[in-house]
C-alpha positions in Angstrom: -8.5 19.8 7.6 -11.4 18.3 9.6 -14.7 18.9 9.2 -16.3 17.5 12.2 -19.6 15.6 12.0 -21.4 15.1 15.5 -22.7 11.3 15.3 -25.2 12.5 18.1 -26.8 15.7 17.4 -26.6 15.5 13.8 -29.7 15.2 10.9 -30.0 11.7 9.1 -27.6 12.4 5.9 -29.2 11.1 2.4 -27.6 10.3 -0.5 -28.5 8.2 -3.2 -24.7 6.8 -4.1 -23.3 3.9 -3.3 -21.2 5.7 -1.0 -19.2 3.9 1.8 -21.4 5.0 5.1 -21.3 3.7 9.3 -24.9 3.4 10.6 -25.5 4.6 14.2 -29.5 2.6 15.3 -30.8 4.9 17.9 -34.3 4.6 19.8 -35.8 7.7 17.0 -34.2 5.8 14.1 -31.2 5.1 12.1 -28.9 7.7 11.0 -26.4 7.3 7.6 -22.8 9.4 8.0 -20.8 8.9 4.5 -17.2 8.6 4.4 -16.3 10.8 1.6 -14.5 13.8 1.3 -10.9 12.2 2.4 -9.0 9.0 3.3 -8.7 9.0 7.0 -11.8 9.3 9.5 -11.2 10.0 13.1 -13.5 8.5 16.3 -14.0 9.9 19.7 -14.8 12.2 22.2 -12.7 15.1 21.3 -13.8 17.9 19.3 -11.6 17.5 16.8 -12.8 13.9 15.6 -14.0 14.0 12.1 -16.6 11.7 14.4 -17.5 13.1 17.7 -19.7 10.0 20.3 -20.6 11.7 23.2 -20.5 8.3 24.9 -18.2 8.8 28.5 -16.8 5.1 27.6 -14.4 6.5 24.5 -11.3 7.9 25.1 -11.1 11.3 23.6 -9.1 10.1 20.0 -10.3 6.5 19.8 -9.9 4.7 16.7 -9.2 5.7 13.2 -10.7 4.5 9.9 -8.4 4.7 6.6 -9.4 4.3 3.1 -7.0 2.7 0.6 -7.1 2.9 -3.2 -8.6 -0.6 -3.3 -11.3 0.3 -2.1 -10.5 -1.4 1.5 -11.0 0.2 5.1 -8.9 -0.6 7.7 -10.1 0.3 11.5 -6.8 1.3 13.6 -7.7 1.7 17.4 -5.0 4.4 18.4 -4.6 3.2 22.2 -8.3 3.8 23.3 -8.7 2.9 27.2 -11.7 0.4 26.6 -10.6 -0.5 23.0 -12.5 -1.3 19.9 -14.1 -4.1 18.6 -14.8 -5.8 15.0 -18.0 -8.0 15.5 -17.5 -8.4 19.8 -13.4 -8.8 19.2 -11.4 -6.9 20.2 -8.5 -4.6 17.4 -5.2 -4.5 17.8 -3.6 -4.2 15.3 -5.1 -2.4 11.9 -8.0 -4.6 10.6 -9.7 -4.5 7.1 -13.3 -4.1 7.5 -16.2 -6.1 5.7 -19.6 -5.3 4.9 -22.0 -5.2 7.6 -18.9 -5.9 10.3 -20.7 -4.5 13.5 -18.0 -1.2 14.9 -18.0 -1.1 18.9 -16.6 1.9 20.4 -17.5 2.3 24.1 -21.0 1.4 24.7 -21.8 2.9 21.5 -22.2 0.4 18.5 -22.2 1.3 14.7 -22.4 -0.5 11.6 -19.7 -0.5 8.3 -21.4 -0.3 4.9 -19.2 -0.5 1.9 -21.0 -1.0 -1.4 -19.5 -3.9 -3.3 -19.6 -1.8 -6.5 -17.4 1.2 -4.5 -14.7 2.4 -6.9 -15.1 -0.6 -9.4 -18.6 0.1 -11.1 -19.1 3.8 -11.8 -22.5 3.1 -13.8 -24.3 2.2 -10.6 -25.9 5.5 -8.7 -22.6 8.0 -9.1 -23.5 11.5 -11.2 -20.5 11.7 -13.8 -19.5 14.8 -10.8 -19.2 12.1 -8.4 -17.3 10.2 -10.5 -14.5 12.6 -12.1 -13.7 13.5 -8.2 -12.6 9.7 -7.4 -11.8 7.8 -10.5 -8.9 6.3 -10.4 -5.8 7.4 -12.5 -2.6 5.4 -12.8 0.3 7.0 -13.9 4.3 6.2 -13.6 6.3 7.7 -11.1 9.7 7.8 -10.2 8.6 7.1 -6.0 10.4 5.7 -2.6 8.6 2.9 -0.9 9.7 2.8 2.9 8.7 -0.4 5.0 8.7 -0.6 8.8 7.9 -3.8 10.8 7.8 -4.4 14.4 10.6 -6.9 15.4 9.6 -10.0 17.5 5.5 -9.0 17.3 4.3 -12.3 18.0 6.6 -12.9 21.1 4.9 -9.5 22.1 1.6 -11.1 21.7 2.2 -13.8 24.0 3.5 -12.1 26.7 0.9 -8.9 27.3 -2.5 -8.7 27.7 -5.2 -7.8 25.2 -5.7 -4.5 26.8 -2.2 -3.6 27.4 -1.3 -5.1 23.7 -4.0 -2.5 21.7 -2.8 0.5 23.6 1.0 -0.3 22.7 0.6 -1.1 19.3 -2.4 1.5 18.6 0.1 4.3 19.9 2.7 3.0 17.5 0.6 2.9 14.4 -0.6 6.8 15.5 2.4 8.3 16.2 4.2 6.7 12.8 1.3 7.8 10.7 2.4 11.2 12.3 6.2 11.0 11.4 5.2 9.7 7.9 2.9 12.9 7.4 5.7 14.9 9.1 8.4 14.2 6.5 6.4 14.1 3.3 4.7 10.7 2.8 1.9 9.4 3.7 1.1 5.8 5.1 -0.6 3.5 1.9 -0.9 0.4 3.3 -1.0 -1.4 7.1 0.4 -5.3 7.1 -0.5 -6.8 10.4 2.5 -5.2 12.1 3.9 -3.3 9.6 3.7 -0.1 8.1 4.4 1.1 4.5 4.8 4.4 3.6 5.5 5.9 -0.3 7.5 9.4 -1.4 6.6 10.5 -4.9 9.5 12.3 -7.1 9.3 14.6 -9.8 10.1 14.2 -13.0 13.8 16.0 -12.3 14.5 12.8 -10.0 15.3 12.6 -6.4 16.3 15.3 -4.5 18.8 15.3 -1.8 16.6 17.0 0.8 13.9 14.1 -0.6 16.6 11.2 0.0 17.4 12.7 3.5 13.8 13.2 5.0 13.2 9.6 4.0 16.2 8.2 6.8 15.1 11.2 8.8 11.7 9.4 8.8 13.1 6.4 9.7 15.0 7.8 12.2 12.8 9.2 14.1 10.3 5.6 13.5 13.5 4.0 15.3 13.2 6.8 18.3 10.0 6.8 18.9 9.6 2.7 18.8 12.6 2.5 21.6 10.8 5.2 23.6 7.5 2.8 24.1 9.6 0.9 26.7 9.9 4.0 29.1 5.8 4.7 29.0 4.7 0.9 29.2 5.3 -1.8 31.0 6.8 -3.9 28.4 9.1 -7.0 29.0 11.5 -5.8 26.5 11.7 -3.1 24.5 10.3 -2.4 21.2 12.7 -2.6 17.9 11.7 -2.3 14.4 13.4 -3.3 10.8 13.1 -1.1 7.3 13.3 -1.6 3.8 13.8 1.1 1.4 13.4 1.3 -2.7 13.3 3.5 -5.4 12.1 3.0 -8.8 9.4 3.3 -11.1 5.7 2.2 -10.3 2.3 2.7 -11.0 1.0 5.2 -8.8 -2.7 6.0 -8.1 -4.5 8.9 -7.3 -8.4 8.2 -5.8 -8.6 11.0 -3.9 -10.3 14.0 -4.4 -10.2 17.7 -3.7 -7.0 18.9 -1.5 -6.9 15.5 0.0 -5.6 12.8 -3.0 -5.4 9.4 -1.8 -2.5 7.7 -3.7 -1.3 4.5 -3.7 1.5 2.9 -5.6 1.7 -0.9 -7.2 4.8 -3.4 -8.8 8.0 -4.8 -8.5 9.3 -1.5 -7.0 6.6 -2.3 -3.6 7.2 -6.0 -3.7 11.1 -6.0 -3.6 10.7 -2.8 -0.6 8.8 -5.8 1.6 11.9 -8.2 0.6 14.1 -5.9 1.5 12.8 -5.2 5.1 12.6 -9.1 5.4 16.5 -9.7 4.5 17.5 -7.3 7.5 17.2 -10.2 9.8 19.3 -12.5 7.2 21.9 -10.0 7.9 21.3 -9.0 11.4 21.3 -5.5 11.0 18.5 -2.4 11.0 17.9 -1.0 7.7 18.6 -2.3 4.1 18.2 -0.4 1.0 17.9 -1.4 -2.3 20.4 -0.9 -5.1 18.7 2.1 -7.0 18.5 4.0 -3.6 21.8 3.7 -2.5 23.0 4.8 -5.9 20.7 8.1 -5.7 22.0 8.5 -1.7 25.7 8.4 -2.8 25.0 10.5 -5.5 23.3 13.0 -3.5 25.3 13.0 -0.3 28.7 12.3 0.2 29.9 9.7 2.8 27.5 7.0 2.2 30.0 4.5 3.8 27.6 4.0 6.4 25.6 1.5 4.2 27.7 -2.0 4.0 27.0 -3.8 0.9 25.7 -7.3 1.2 24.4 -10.1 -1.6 20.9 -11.6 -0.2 18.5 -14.1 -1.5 15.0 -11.9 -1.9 11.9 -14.6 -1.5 10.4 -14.6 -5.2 13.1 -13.6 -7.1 15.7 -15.6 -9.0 18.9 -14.3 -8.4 20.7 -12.6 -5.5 20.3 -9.2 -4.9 22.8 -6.2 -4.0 22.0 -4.4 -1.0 23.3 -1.7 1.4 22.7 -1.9 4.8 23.2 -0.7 8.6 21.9 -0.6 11.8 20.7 2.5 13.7 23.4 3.3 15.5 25.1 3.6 11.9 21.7 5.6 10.6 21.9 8.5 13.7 25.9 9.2 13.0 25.2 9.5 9.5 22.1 12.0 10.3 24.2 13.8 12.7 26.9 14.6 10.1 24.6 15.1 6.8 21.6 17.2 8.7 23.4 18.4 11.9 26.2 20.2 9.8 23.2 20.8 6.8 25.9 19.8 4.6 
């Protein structure tokens, strides 16, 4: 839910914590605006921005600021007309902000504040209230860590235009934070052009319906990437790769409230990036690792979709065992396994 805070007409907010805040200077002073309360900040002219500029330069849903457990921001533009801009250059793609980088949005300039003791020294200025709502607790979960990248990015870079390059890529990065949200996960971390998303299980395993919304995910990532190409004027279209892996990791929970921000950490994460990677060894769309194909033919019958292939992961040792196809592969199989709800 948002609860919108007009950057304009609103009172100075004070709070004595060391509270990550944007800083709007105005002719009758500065005012403070705290992000807290969530993970994900909205910016523009709309009325449903968690920040609402009155500024005719900002397109109505501008850009997007998203916490991660580390304690990092990242400023997405989502495909703003004028853009948005890190210190005078321009975003596009998701960009981790720095204390005291200088936020322009329109004609309308603010400034990032995030405390270097933020989520790593609770002594300093947090009431032990404060504190119980975003300390940090690990704990080992069963999850399914999805990775998306956008095929040939930096050929893409070279042939469009700055302004034309933001809106494409800020559109992607919206609308797959939206399919994420829509079947269950949530987006935990954004790599340049890439995307990972994680889906927690409970402690009675994976769950067929579970397995399936993750490819219907990625499904629907693969639809709405090829789609780009009939609403811009791109010289080829857009394709994507995925990597998807189930196991245990240490997950993290610094949210607080309804709105948890988790995040999850180890060898299950790193070998979901290697997997993604090895897609292009084998020239196809999506590989899975061995523990989810195992669950996926366990769970749903006529997994023969998935090939299985031996690939060299970067960082580890020995070959791995993977199962892999290409989209074409992906839709027939969610045509037989959702269509028929079989």
């Amino acid at each position: 839910m948002h609860h919108r805070k007009d950057l304009v007409a609103s009172k100075p907010v004070v709070t004595l914590q060391p509270t990550p805040h944007l800083v709007l200077r105005t002719d009758s002073g500065s005012r403070r605006f705290p992000l807290a309360g969530g993970n994900c900040w909205t910016i523009g002219r709309s009325e449903d921005n968690n920040f609402v500029l009155s500024d005719r330069w900002i397109s109505r849903n501008h850009a997007m600021l998203q916490a991660m457990e580390t304690g990092e921001f990242y400023l997405i533009d989502l495909g703003s007309r004028n853009g948005s801009f890190v210190n005078g250059r321009r975003v596009s793609i998701p960009v981790t902000l720095q204390n005291g980088d200088r936020l322009t949005f329109g004609q309308t300039e603010l400034e990032f504040y995030c405390p270097i003791h933020h989520l790593t020294d609770p002594s300093i200025g947090i009431d032990s209230k404060e504190f119980t709502a975003t300390a940090t607790l690990h704990i080992r979960r069963l999850i399914s860590v999805l990775v998306v990248d956008i095929r040939d990015f930096t050929v893409l870079t070279r042939q469009l235009d700055e302004k034309l390059l933001s809106e494409v890529i800020g559109t992607w990065f919206r609308r797959a934070g939206d399919i994420i949200r829509e079947y269950g996960s949530w987006v935990d971390k954004y790599i340049g052009d890439a995307v990972m998303a994680v889906w927690t299980h409970g402690a009675q395993g994976v769950s067929r319906d579970e397995m399936l919304r993750i490819f219907q995910a990625v499904g629907a990532l693969h639809t709405m990437t090829s789609n780009l190409y009939n609403q811009y004027p791109l010289p080829f279209p857009l394709r994507i790769g995925a990597g998807i892996n189930t196991g245990y990791a240490m997950v993290g929970n610094t949210g607080s409230g309804d709105r948890p921000d988790y995040t999850a950490l180890g060898d299950t994460v790193n070998a979901a990036f290697r997997l993604e990677s090895s897609t292009k060894q084998i020239g196809l769309d999506i590989a899975l690792g061995e523990s989810t194909y195992e669950h996926l033919s366990t769970l749903v019958a006529d997994a023969q979709f998935f090939e299985q292939y031996t690939v060299h992961l970067k960082g580890y040792d020995v070959p791995t065992l993977t199962h892999a196809c290409s989209f074409a592969d992906l839709d027939t199989f969610l045509q037989l396994k959702v269509g028929s709800n079989s």
